[in-house]
N, C-alpha and C positions, 0 to 999 in steps of 0.2 A: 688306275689313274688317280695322282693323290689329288683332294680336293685343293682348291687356289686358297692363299692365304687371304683371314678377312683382315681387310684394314681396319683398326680402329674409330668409332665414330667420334667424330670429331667434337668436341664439347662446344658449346656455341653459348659465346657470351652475350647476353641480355637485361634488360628491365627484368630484376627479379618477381618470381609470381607469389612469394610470400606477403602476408602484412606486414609483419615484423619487419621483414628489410627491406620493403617499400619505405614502409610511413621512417624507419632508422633512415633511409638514404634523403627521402625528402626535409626530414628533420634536418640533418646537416648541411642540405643544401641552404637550408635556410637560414640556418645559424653561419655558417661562409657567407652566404652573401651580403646578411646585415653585418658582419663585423667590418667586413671590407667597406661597403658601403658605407658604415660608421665613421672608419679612417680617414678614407678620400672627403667625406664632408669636416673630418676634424684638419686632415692637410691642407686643402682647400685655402682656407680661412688664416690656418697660421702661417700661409706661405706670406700670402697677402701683410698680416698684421708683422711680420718681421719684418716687409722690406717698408712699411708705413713708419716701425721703430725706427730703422737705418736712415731713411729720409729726415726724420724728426732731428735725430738725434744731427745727423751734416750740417742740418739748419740753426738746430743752438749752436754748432762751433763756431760757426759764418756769423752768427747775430755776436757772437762774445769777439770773435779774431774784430771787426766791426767797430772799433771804437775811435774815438778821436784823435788820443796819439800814435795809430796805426794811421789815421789819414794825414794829420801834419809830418810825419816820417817819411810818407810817401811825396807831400808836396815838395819837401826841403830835402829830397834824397835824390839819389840815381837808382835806373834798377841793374842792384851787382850782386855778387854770388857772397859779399861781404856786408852789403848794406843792411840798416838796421831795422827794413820791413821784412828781408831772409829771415833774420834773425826771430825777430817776433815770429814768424811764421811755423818756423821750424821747433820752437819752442813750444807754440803751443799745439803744434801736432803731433809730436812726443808724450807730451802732457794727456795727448785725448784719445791716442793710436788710430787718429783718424789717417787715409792713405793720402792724401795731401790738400795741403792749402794753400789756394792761387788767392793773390792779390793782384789785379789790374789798374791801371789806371782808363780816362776817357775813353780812350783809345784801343781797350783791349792787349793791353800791353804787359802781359808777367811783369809782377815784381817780385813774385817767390813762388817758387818751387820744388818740389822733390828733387827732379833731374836738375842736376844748374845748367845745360846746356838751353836748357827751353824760358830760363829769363831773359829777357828782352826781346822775348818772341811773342807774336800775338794769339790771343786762345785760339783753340781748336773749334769751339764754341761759339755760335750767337748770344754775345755778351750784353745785346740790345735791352732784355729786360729787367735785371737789375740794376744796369745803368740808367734806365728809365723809373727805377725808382720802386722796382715791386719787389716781391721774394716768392722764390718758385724754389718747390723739390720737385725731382725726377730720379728718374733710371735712364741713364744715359752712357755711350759709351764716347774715351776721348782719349786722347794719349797714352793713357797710362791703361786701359780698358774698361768693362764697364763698371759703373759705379751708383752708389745711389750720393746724389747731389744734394747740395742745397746753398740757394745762391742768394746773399741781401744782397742791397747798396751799404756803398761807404762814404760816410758825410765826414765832414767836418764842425768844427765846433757849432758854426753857426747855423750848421743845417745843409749846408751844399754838398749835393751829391757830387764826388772829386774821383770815383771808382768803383768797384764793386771786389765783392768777398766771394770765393766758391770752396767748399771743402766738399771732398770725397770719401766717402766709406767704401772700402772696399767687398764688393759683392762677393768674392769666395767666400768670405768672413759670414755675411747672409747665410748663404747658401749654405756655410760647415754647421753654423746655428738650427737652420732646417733638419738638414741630415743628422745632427747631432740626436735630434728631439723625435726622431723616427724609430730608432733601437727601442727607445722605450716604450713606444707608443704600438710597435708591434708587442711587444712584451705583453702591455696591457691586456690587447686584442687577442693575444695566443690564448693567454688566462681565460679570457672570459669566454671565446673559440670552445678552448678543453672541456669549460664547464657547463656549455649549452651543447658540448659533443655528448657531454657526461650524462646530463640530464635528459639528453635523446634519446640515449643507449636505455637508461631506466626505463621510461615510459614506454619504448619500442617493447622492451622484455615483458614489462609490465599487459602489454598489447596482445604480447604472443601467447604470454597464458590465457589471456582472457577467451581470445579466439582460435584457444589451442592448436597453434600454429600453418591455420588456415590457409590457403590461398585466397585471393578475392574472387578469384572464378570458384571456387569451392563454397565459400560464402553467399555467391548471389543463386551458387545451383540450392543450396539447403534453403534460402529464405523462399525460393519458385517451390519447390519440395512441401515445402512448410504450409506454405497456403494452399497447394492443391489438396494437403494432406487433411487438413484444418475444416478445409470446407469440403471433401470428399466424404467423409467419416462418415457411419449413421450414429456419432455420439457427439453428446454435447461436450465442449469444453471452453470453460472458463478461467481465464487467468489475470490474475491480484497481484498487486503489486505490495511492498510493504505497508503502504498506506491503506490498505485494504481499498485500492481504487480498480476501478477495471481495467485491464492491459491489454484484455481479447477476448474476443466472445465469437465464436463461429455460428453458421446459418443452423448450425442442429440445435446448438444451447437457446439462439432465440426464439425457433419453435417451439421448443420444448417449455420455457420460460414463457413462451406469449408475450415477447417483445417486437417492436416494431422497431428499434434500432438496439446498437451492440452497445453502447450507452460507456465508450471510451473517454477513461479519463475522470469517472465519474463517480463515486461512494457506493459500496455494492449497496447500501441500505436505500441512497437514492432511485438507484434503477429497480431494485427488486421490492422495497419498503420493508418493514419489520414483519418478522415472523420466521419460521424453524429453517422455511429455504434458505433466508438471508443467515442464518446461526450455522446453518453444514456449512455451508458456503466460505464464510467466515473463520470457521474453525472453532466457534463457542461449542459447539455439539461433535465432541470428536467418537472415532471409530469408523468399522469398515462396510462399505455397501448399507450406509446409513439412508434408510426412506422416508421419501416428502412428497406432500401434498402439494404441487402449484395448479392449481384448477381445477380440473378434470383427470389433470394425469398424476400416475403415480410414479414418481423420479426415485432411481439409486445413487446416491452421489456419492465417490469417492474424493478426499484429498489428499496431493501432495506438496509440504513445503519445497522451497525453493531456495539455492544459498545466497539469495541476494534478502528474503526475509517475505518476499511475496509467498505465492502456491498456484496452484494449477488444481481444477478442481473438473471432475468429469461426470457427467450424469446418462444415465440410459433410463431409456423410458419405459416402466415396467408395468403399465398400465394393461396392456391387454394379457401379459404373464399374469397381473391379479386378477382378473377377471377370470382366466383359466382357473386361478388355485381356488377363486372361490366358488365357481362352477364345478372345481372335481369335488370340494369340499360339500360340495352339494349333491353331484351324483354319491359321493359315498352316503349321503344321510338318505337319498333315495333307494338304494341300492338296500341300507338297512332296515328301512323301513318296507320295502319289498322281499326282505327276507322276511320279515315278522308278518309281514302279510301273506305270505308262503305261508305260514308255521297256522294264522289265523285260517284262511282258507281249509286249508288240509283239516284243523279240528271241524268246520262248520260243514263240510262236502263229508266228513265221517258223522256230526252229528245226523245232518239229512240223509245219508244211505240209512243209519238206523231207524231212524223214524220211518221211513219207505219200509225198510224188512218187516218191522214190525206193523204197517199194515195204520201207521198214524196219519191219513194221509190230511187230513185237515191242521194237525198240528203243525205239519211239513211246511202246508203251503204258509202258514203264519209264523213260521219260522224263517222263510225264505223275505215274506214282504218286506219284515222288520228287519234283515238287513239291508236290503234293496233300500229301503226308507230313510234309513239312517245317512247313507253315501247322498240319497239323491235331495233329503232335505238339507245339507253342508252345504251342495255345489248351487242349490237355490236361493238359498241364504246369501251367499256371496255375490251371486250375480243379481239380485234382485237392489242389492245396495251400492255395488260395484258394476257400472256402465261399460268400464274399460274393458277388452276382453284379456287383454295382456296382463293388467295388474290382477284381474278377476281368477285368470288362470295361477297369476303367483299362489292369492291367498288360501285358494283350492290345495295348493299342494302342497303349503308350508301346514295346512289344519291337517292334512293326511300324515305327515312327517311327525307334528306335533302330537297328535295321538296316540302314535306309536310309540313315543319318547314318553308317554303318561301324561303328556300338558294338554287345557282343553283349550282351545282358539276358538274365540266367536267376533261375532261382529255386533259392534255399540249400535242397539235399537234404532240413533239419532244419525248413525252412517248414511250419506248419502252422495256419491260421486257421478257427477254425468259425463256422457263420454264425451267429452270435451279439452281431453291431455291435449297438450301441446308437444310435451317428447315422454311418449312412457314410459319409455327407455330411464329415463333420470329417476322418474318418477320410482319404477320397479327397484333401482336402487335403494332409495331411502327407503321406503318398507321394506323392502327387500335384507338389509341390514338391521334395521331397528328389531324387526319379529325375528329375525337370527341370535340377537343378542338377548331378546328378553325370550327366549327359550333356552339359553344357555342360564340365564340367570335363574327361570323359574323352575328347571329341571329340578328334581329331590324335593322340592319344596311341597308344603302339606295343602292337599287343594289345589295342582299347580294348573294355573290359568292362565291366561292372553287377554287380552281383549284390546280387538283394534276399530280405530272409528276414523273414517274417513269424511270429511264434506269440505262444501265450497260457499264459498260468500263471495261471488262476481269472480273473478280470474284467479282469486291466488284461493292454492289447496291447504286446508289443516289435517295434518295428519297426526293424532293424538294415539300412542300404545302404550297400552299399563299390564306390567306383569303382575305374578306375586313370588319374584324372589326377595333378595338378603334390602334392595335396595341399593342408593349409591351414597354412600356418604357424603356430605355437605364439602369438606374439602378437597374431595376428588370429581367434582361435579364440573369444572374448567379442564382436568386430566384428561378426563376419556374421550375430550374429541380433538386431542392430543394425538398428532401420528406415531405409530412405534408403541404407543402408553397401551396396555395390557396386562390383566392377573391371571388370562388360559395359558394353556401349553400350546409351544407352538401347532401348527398342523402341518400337513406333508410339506406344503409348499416354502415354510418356514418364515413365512411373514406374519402376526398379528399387530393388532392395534392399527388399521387403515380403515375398518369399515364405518365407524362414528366419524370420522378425522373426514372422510366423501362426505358424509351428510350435511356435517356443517357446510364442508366448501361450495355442495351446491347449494348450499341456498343462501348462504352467501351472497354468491353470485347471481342468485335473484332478485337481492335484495331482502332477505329474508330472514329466519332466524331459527336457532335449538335452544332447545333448555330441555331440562330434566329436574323433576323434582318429586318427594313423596307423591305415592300416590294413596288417594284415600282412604283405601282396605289395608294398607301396607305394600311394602314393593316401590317397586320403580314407575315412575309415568313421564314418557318422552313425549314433548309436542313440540312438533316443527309446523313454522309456516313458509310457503312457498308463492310470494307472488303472483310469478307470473309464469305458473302450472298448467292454464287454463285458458283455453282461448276466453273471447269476450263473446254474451248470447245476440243472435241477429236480431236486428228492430225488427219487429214485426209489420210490414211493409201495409200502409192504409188501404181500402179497398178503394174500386172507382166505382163511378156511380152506376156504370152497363153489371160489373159483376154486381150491385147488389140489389137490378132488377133480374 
C-alpha cells in the first residue's frame, strides 16, 4: 500500500519573532504614521487658509466694483444686458477672473451679471445684509454654484446706501489650488518617508548584529539563563564596564569579596577601596590565575576584556587549596625530618646495643637519659611559656623540624602566653608562617637560630621572631607582605609569596600591625601585634562577708 501523499505545511503568516524585523516593522510604522499625520495637520490648515484667501480676495473686488460712479450709473440707468453698470461689471471681472459680479439695487434686483438672462431678476440670495449696511464673506452656493463670496454695500456720493456689490470666486478654482499643492507635498512626505524608511533599515541591521539576530523569546530565555547561571555558579564574577564601574556582581563574588551589596554602578575602587584585589580587578596587575589577598581568603582572579572596553573578571576561592599546599608542604618537611629521625634513631638504638654487648651498662643508662632529656626539656620549655595547647603543640614541632634542618629554635626567656586565645586557629597561622619563613631564611647560615617570644599586655598578643639569616633589605620591607612577592622556588602546589601577605591581613583586621626590621645580632626580626588575640581577664569577684567567716 503506497503511503498517502503529505500535503505541504502551510507557511503561516505573522508578527515576526525576530528583533531586527520587529523593531524594522515598528520603525516604519512609525515613520508612515507621522508623515501622514504631518500632511493631514499641514492640509487641514491650508484647505482652510485658501478658502480665507478666496473670500478676501471676492471682498476687495466688491470693495473696488463699490464705488460712487457705479452707484450714480445705477440710479440714472435701467437694469439692461447694455447698460453701463453691465458694463462696468463685466469689465472689471475680466480684469480680476473673478466668476461674477452682481450689482443690485434696494430691492435685490440684478443689475449685472454673468448670464444676461438673470438681469432684472432678483438674487438668489438674502441680500438683507449688505443692504443693511455690513460686509460679509462666505461659502455659499447660488446660481451659478458654490462659491466663496464677498458682499459690501454701495453708497453714493454722499454716503447713502442705494445697493449692494456681490462678487464670486469660483470654488473649483479653490479646490484646483488645494489639489494642486498636494503633488508636492506628497513628494515632500515620500522623501522624508524613504529617509526615515532608510534610517530604519540601518539601525534595525545595526540591532541584528548587536543581538546577533536574536529572537525576543531567545533574548528573554538567555537573560532567565543568565541569572540562574550567575547566581548558580560556586565562582565569583564580576563585570566592568569601561568606566571601570560595576555592571554585576553575583552572590559568590560578594561572599568571596565580603560585600553586603553588589555595589552597581559604582567605581570598583569605591566598593572594594585600594589595594592589589582592586589592581586584578582592574586590570593594572595583569596575567593568568593571578592571587589575592581579601581577608581571610585566598582569591584566583582571572580577567577577560570585553568589546565594548569593559571586562569580566572571575575569582575562586583558593583558600582551603592553600591551606592544603601548605599543610602537604608541611607533611613533606615532617616526613623529612622523620626520615633523619629514622637515620638518628638507627645510629643511637646501635650505639646502645653496643654499650649493652660490651657489658657498659651504666654508660648505657646515661646515654639513654640524655636523650630522653633533651626531647623532654624542648616540649617543657614550650609549654611552660606557651598556655595554648595548639600553638604550644605548633612550636613543638616546628623546633623538631628545625633541628633537623640544623636551625636551633628556642623560646625568649621574657615569653609568656596565657591560654586565653580567642581563635588559635589565626593565631597558629601567624607563627605558624613567620617560624616558616625565618627557617627558610636562617637555614645555611653560620650559628642558624630562631628565637621566638610570645606575651601579652591585656587582650592583644605580641608576637616578636628573630632569625639569623641574610635579613631583609630596607626596600623590600613593604614587598614581602606583598601577595604573589617571593625569592623561593616555587613548591608542589605552585603558589608562593601568601604566607606574610595572611599575616598582615590578619591583623589588620584586628586592628593591628607588622613590621620587620634588623634585628640585633643580625638577621631579621618580625613583630606583629594582634589586638584582640585575647580574651579580657575575669574581675575577680569580692568576697561576702559569710565566706570570709
Amino acid at each position: 500500500m503506497s503511503p498517502e501523499p503529505t500535503t505541504p505545511a502551510r507557511r503561516r503568516f505573522g508578527w515576526p519573532q525576530r528583533v531586527f524585523s520587529q523593531v524594522l516593522l515598528m520603525q516604519l510604522a512609525i515613520a508612515t504614521g507621522v508623515t501622514v499625520l504631518a500632511t493631514g495637520l499641514f492640509l487641514a490648515p491650508l484647505s482652510a487658509q485658501l478658502d480665507d484667501q478666496a473670500m478676501r480676495r471676492a471682498l476687495a473686488i466688491a470693495q473696488t466694483t463699490a464705488s460712487a460712479e457705479v452707484a450714480e450709473k445705477l440710479l440714472n440707468s435701467r437694469p439692461s444686458l447694455d447698460g453701463p453698470v453691465q458694463a462696468d461689471a463685466e469689465r472689471i471681472r475680466k480684469a480680476t477672473g473673478a466668476e461674477y459680479i452682481v450689482i443690485m439695487d434696494m430691492g435685490g434686483v440684478r443689475w449685472s451679471h454673468t448670464s444676461p438672462e438673470e438681469i432684472g431678476r432678483v438674487v438668489s440670495t438674502d441680500p438683507s445684509v449688505p443692504l443693511a449696511g455690513r460686509e460679509i464673506m462666505e461659502i455659499d452656493s447660488g446660481t451659478l454654484g458654490r462659491s466663496a463670496r464677498g458682499k459690501v454695500p454701495l453708497r453714493d456720493r454722499s454716503g447713502t446706501i442705494v445697493g449692494a456689490v456681490s462678487v464670486g470666486i469660483e470654488y473649483d478654482s479653490v479646490r484646483d489650488r488645494l489639489f494642486s499643492a498636494i503633488p508636492g507635498l506628497v513628494a515632500y512626505a515620500g522623501g522624508a518617508l524613504a529617509v526615515g524608511a532608510l534610517a530604519a533599515y540601518l539601525i534595525s541591521r545595526r540591532l541584528q548584529r548587536q543581538t546577533h539576530d536574536l529572537a525576543f523569546s531567545d533574548i528573554s530565555s538567555l537573560l532567565a539563563e543568565r541569572e540562574a547561571m550567575l547566581h548558580g555558579i560556586r565562582e565569583g564574577v564580576v563585570a566592568l564596564d569601561a568606566a571601570g564601574r560595576v555592571r554585576l556582581m553575583n552572590d559568590e563574588a560578594q561572599r568571596l569579596l565580603g560585600l553586603g551589596s553588589d555595589g552597581k554602578g559604582l567605581p570598583l575602587e569605591v566598593v572594594l577601596g585600594a589595594g592589589r584585589t582592586t589592581d586584578v580587578l582592574a586590570g593594572r596587575v595583569t596575567g593568568e590565575d593571578l592571587v589575592t589577598v581579601r581577608g581571610h581568603r585566598v582569591l584566583v582572579a582571572n580577567r577577560m576584556p570585553t568589546d565594548d572596553g569593559g571586562a569580566v573578571a572571575t575569582l575562586r576561592d583558593r583558600t582551603e587549596l592553600e591551606q592544603l599546599g601548605r599543610e602537604l608542604d608541611s607533611t613533606r618537611g615532617l616526613i623529612d625530618a622523620m626520615r633523619a629521625q629514622d637515620h638518628e634513631h638507627a645510629n643511637r638504638m646501635h650505639t646502645l646495643l653496643g654499650l649493652l654487648e660490651l657489658e657498659m651498662h651504666d654508660e648505657a643508662v646515661d646515654f639513654i637519659t640524655e636523650v630522653v632529656g633533651v626531647h623532654r626539656a624542648t616540649s617543657e620549655q614550650v609549654t611552660e611559656k606557651v598556655h595554648d595547647p595548639l600553638l604550644a603543640s605548633l612550636l613543638v614541632g616546628k623546633a623538631t623540624v628545625a633541628a633537623e634542618r640544623g636551625v636551633s629554635l628556642r623560646i625568649a626567656p621574657e615569653s609568656m602566653l596565657p591560654d586565653r586565645v580567642v581563635d588559635p586557629r589565626e593565631l597558629v597561622t601567624v607563627v605558624g608562617n613567620l617560624v616558616d619563613n625565618a627557617m627558610d631564611a636562617a637555614s645555611g647560615s653560620e650559628d642558624a637560630r630562631i628565637e621566638v617570644e610570645l606575651y601579652a599586655e591585656g587582650s592583644t598578643a605580641i608576637i616578636r621572631i628573630t632569625d639569623s639569616g641574610p635579613g631583609v633589605p630596607l626596600g623590600q620591607r613593604e614587598l614581602i607582605f606583598t601577595e604573589g612577592w617571593t625569592t623561593k622556588e616555587l613548591p608542589v602546589h605552585g603558589k608562593r609569596g601568601l604566607g606574610l601577605a595572611l599575616v598582615r591581613r590578619l591583623a589588620e583586621r584586628q586592628g593591628g600591625s607588622t613590621e620587620v626590621r634588623d634585628a640585633p645580632n643580625g638577621g631579621a626580626e618580625f613583630i606583629v601585634v594582634l589586638p584582640e588575640a585575647l580574651s579580657e581577664l575575669a574581675e575577680p569577684v569580692p568576697a561576702t562577708a559569710a565566706e570570709v567567716r
